[in-house]
C-alpha positions as CSV (number, residue, x, y, z in Angstrom):
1,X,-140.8,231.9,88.9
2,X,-140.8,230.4,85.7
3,X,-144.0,230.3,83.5
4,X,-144.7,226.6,83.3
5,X,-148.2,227.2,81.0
6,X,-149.7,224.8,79.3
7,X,-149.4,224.1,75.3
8,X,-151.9,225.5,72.9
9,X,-150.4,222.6,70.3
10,X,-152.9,220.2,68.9
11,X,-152.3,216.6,71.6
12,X,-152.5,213.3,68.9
13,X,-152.9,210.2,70.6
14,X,-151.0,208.0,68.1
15,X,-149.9,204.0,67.9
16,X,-145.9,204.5,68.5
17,X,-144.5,202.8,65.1
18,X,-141.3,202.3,65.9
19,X,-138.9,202.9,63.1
20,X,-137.0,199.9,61.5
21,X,-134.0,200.5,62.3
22,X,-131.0,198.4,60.6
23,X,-127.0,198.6,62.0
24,X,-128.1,201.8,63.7
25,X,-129.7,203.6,60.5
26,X,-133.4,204.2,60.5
27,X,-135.6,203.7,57.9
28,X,-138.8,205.5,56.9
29,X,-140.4,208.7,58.4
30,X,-139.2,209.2,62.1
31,X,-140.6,211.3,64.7
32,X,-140.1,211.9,68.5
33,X,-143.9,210.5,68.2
34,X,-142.6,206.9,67.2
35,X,-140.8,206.2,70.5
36,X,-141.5,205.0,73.9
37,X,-140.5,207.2,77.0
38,X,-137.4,205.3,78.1
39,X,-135.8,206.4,82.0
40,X,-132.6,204.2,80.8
41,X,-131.7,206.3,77.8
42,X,-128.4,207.5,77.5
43,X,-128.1,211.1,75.6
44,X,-124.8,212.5,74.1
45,X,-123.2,215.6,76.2
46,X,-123.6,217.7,72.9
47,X,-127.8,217.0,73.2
48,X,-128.2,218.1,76.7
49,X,-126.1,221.0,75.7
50,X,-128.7,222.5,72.9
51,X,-131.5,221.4,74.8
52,X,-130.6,223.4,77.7
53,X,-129.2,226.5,75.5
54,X,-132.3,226.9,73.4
55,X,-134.5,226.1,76.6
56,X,-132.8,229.1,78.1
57,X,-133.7,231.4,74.9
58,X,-137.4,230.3,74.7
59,X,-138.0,231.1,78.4
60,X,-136.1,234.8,77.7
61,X,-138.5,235.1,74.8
62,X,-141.4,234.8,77.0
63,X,-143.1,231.1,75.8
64,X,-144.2,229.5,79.0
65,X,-142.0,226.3,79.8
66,X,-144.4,223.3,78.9
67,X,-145.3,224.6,75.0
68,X,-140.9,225.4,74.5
69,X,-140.5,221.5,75.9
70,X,-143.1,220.5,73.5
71,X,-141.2,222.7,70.7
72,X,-137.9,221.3,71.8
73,X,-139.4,217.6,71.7
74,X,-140.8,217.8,67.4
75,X,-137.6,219.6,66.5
76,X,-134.4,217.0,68.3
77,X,-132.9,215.0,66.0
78,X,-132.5,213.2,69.0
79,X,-136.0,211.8,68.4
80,X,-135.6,209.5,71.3
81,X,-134.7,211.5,73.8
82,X,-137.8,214.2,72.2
83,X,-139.9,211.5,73.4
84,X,-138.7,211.8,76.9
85,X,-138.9,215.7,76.7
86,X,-142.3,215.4,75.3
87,X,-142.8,213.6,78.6
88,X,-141.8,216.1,81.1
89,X,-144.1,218.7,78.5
90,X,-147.2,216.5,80.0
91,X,-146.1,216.1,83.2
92,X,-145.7,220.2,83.3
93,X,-149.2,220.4,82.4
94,X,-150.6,218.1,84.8
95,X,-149.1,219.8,87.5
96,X,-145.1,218.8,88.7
97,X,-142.3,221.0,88.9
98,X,-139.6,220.8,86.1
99,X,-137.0,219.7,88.5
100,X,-139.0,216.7,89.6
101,X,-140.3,216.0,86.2
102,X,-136.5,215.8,84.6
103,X,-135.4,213.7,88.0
104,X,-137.4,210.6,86.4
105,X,-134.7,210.6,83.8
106,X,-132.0,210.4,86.5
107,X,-129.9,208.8,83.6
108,X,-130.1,212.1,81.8
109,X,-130.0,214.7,84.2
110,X,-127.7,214.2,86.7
111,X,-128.6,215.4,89.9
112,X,-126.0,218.6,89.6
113,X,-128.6,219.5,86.9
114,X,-132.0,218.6,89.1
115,X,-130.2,220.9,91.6
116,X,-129.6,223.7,89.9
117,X,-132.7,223.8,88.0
118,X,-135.0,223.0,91.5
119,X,-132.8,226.3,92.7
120,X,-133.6,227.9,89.4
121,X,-137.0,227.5,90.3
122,X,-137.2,228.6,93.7
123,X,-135.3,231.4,92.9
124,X,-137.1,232.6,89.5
125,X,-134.1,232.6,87.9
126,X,-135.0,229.7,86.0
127,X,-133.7,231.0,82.5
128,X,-130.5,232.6,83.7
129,X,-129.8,228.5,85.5
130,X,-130.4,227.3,82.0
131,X,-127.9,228.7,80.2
132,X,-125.4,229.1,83.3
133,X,-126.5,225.0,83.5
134,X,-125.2,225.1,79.5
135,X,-122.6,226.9,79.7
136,X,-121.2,224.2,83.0
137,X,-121.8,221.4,80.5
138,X,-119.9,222.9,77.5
139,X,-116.4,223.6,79.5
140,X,-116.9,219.9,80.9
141,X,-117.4,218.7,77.5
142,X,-114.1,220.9,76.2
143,X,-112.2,219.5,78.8
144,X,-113.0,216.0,78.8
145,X,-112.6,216.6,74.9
146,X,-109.2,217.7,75.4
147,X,-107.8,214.5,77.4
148,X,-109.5,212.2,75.2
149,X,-107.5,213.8,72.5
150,X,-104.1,214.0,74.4
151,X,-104.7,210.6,75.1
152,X,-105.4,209.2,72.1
153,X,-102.5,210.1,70.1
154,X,-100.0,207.9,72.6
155,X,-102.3,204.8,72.7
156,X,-102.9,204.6,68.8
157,X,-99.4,204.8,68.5
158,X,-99.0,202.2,70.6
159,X,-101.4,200.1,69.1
160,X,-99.7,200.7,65.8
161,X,-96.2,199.9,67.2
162,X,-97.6,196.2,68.4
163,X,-99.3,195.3,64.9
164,X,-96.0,196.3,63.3
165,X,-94.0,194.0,65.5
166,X,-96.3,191.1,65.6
167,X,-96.6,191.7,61.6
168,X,-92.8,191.1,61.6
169,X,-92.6,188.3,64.4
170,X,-95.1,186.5,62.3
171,X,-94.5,186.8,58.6
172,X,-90.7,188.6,58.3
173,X,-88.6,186.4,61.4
174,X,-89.5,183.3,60.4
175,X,-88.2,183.1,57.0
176,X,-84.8,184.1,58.3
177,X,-85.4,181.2,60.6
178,X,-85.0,179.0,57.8
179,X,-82.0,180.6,56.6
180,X,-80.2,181.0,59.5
181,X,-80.7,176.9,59.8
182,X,-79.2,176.6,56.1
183,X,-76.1,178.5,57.3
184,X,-75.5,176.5,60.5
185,X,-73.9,179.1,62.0
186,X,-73.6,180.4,65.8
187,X,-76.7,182.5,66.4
188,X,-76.4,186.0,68.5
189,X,-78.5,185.9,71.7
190,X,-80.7,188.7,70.5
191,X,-80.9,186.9,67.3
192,X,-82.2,183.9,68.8
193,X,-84.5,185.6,71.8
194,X,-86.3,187.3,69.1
195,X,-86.6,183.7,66.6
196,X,-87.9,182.0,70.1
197,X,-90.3,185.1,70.3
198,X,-91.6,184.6,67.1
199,X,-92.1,180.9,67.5
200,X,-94.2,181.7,70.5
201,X,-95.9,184.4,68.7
202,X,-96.8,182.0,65.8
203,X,-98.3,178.7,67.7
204,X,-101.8,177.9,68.1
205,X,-101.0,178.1,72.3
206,X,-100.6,181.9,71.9
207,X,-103.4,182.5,69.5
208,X,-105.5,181.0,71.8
209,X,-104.3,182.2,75.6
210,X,-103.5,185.8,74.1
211,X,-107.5,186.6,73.9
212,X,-107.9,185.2,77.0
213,X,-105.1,186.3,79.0
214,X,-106.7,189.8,77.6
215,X,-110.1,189.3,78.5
216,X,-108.9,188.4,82.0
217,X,-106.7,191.5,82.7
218,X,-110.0,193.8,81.1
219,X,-112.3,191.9,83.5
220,X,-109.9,191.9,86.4
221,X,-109.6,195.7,86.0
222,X,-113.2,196.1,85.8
223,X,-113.7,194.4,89.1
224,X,-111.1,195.8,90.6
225,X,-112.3,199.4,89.3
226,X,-115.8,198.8,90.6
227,X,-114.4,197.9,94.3
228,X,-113.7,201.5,96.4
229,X,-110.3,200.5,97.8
230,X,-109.4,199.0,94.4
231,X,-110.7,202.6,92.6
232,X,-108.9,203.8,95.0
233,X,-105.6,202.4,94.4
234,X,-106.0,202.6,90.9
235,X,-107.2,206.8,90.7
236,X,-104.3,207.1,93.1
237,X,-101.6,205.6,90.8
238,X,-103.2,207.3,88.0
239,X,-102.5,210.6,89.4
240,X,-98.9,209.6,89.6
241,X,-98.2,208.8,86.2
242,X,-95.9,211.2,84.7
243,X,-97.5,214.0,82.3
244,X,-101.2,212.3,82.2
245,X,-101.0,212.5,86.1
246,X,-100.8,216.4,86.5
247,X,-102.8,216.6,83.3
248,X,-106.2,214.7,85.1
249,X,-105.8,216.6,88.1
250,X,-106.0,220.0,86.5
251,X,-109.3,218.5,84.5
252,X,-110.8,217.5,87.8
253,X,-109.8,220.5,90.0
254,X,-111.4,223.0,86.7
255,X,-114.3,220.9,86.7
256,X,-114.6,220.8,90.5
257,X,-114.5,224.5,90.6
258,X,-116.4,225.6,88.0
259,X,-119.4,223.3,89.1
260,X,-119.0,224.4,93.2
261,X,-119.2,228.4,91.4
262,X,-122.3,227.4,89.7
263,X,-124.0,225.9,92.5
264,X,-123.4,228.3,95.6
265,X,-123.9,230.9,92.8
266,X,-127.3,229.6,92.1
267,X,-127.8,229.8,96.7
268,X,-126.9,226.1,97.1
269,X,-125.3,225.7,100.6
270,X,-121.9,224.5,100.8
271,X,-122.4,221.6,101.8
272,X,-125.1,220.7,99.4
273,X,-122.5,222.2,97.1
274,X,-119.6,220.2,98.0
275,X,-122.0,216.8,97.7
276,X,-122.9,217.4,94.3
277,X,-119.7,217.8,93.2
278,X,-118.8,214.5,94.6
279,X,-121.1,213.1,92.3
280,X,-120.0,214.7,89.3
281,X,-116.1,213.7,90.1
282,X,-114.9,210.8,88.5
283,X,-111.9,210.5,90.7
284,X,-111.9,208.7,93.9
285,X,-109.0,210.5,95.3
286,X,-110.8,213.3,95.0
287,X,-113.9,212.6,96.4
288,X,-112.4,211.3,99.3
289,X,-111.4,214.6,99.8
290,X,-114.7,216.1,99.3
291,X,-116.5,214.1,101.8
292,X,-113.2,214.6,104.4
293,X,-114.6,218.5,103.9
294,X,-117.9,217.4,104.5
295,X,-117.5,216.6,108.0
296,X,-115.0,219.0,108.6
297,X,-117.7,222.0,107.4
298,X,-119.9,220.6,109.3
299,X,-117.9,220.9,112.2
300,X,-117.6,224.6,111.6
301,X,-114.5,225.2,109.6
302,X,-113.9,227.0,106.6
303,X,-113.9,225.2,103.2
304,X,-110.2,226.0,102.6
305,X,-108.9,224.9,105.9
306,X,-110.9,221.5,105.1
307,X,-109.1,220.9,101.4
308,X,-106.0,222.1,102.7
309,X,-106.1,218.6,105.2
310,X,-106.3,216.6,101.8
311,X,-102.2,216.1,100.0
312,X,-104.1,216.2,96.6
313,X,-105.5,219.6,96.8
314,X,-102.1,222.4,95.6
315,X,-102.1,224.9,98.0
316,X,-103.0,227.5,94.9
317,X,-106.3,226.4,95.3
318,X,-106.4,226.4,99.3
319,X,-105.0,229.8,99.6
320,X,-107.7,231.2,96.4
321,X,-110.3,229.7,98.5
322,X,-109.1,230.9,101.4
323,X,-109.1,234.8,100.1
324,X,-112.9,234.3,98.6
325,X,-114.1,233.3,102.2
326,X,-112.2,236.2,103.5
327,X,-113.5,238.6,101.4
328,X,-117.2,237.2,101.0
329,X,-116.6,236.3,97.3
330,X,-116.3,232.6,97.2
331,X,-118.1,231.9,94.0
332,X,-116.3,234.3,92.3
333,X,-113.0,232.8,92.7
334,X,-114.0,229.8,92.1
335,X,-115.1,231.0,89.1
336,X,-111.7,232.5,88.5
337,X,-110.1,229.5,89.8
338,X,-111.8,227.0,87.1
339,X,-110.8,229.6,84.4
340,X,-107.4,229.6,85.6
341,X,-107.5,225.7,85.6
342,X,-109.0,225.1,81.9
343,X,-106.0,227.3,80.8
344,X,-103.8,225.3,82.5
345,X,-105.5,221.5,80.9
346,X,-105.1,223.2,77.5
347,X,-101.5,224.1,78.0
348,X,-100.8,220.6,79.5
349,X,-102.4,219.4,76.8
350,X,-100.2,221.4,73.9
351,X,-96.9,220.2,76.1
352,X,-98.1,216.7,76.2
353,X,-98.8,216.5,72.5
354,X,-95.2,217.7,71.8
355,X,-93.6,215.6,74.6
356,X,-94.8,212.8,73.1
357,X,-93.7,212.9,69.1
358,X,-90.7,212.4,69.8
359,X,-90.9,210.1,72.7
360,X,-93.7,208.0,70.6
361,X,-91.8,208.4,67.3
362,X,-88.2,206.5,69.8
363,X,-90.1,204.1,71.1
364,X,-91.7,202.4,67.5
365,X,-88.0,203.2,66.2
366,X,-86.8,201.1,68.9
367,X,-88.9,198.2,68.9
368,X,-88.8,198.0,64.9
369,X,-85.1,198.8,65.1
370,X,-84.2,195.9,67.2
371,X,-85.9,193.4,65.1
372,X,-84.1,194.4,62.0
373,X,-81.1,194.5,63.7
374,X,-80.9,190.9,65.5
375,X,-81.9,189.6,62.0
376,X,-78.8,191.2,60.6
377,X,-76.1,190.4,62.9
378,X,-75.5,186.9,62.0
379,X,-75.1,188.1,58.6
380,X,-72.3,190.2,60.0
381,X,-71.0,187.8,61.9
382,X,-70.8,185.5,58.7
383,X,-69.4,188.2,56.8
384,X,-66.8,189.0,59.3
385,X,-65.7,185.2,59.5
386,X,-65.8,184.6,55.7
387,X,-63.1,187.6,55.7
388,X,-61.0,186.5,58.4
């Protein structure tokens, strides 16, 4: 069990002085003293990650649990979220276990975490959870890191290919508008789509509706999102998009692994297991598969006859499973599983990035090329007939 102790630092009961705080910057001194306990606080990936790392250390190094939170708390720069661990420091010393002392910050510690840790506990193994917990949270951040970047790229591309057509729809087409009326001659159909287009683009009817129409497609997604058939129609066709698709799954079934090998390595049930990981999924498809398991567990089968009822799940992963339960090494290839799996997001990743230069690079060429172009071919045409 771990040493919970209590802390031999010097308790200050002090007025919280908030800091000022202007545009996000604070001003003047600042401590983890200044703030409020706040349950709705929302803490970056990369803070939980330290805090559970060096948590892990001080309990190795033999300071009892409450004095390391209090430690922890004075030296975040996080100081906000030091206030909350100064917190579960008191609550420690009056008596409650860590797991139920972090679960009134249900908005920080998801209850993956609260599990492992309350397992940590019963177990004594409270250290070893810690950085096992750390280490979960670290390949979750890599891989979540990864997609972000993969998907970045295409979108800011994108965005960059819209502003250079509207720049040219708005400022460049008209202007050959006026000189195309000067000339009085026959206008190409792609010539006069695009000065229509930029006559649309340019009136007060689309500078108005365009926000709009905008807010109303976010806001229906949003909705739609939040409904479970419409999050599941949406994860589904996300799946399905080419490249991304396959790219997401492998994030979700490495994530999905690795977590499930913590857990029943830590002596959660399967079940339990299988729940939790539910809850850290954030695709519907997949959950739907996890809770199809559920009940199929329950009724006594194995875990990799369960997935292998769900289309999502590749049969790599059924037959893996399968061989763990046979051999009474589950967590293990899990473990090997989720390794296999983050290899296979950062090779999906490297493929995608070079899949799309060239695709990104045709696309803007296209779009800017076409512009130029039905500008020009009256001039042609002129050219053509002044020669004839």
């Amino acid at each position: 069990m771990a040493e919970y102790g209590s802390s031999n630092l010097v308790k200050r009961k002090e007025k919280k002085k908030p800091p000022l705080i202007i545009f996000g910057v604070a001003f003047g001194e600042i401590s983890h003293l200044d703030y409020e306990p706040n349950s709705k606080l929302k803490v970056p990936q990369n803070d939980l990650l330290v805090f559970f790392r060096q948590m892990s250390v001080m309990l190795k190094s033999g300071v009892p649990l409450s004095q390391a939170l209090e430690l922890l708390a004075a030296n975040m720069t996080n100081k906000e979220f030091g206030a909350n661990i100064l917190d579960v420091s008191k609550r420690l010393a009056s008596g409650e276990e860590l797991s139920s002392s972090l679960g009134n910050y249900s908005r920080i510690f998801s209850p993956i975490m609260i599990g492992l840790i309350e397992a940590g506990e019963a177990g004594g193994i409270l250290a070893k959870v810690l950085e096992r917990l750390a280490s979960l949270i670290e390949a979750q951040s890599k891989i979540k890191g990864q997609i972000t970047g993969a998907l970045i790229y295409p979108v800011a591309i994108l965005v960059l290919a819209v502003t250079i057509s509207l720049a040219l729809l708005i400022f460049i087409v008209p202007t050959f508008d006026e000189m195309f009326q000067g000339m009085g001659a026959e206008l190409p159909g792609l010539t006069a789509f695009m000065l229509t287009l930029s006559k649309i683009v340019t009136s007060p009817g689309f500078l108005i509706s365009a926000p709009i129409l905008l807010f109303i497609a976010f806001y229906s997604f949003k909705i739609s999102y939040a409904n479970k058939s419409g999050r599941k129609i949406i994860d589904s066709l996300i799946l399905k998009i080419p490249l991304f698709g396959d790219l997401i799954l492998k994030s979700e079934l490495a994530s999905m692994s690795d977590t499930m090998s913590t857990l029943i390595n830590s002596g959660i049930s399967i079940i339990e297991a299988i729940e939790r990981c539910i809850n850290a999924s954030s695709n519907e498809i997949i959950k739907i598969a996890l809770r199809n398991s559920i009940s199929l567990v329950t009724q006594g089968q194995e875990l990799s006859a369960s997935l292998e009822t769900a289309k999502v799940m590749p049969r790599l992963l059924v037959s893996m499973i399968k061989i763990g339960e046979e051999t009474g090494a589950l967590s293990f290839m899990l473990e090997n599983l989720a390794n296999f799996y983050k290899r296979e997001v950062e090779e999906a990743v490297t493929v995608l990035t070079k899949a799309m230069e060239p695709a990104v690079i045709f696309v803007v060429a296209g779009i800017v090329g076409t512009i130029v172009i039905s500008l020009y071919l009256p001039m042609f045409s002129l050219i053509t007939e002044m020669g004839g």
